[in-house]
N, C-alpha and C positions, 0 to 999 in steps of 0.2 A: 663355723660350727652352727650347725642348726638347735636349735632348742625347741623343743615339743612339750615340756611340761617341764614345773617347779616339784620339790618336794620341801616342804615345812616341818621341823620335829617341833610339835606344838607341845608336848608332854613336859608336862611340869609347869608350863607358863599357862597353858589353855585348859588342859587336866591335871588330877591327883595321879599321877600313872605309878607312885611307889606304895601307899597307900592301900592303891584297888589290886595291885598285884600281889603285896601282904595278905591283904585279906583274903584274896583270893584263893591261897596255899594255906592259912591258919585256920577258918574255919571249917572246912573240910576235915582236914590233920585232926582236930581238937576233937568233931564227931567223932573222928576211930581213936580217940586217946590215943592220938600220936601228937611227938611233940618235934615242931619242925624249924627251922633258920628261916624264919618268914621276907628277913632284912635281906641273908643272901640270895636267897630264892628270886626277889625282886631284883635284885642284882644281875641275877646270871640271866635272867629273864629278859631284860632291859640289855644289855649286853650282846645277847641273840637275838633280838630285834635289830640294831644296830649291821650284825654281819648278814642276816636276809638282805637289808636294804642296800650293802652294800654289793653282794652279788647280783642281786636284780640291776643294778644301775651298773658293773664295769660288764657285765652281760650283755647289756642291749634290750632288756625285758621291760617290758610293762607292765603297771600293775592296774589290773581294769576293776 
């Protein structure tokens, strides 16, 4: 097997990635007086990052 490239989840060791995703979905929400699951939002978020990477990699794809 040849190998062409590494991939690293650096998230959480190198970044805030639950954090900046929280925030990301609460203060928006909070301008329109909505009130939102900031916790699972980050969750399902992080989650579907997870199955992208996984189809791009049992696919054969790269990511430029």
């Amino acid at each position: 097997m040849n190998v062409s490239g590494l991939y690293f989840d650096v998230g959480g060791t190198v970044f805030d990635w639950k954090d900046t995703a929280r925030d990301w979905i609460r203060v928006p929400a909070h301008a329109k007086g909505r009130i939102i699951d900031s916790e699972a939002f980050a969750n399902h978020r992080r989650g579907e990052m997870f199955k992208s990477n996984r189809s791009v990699g049992s696919a054969g794809l790269t990511v430029s």
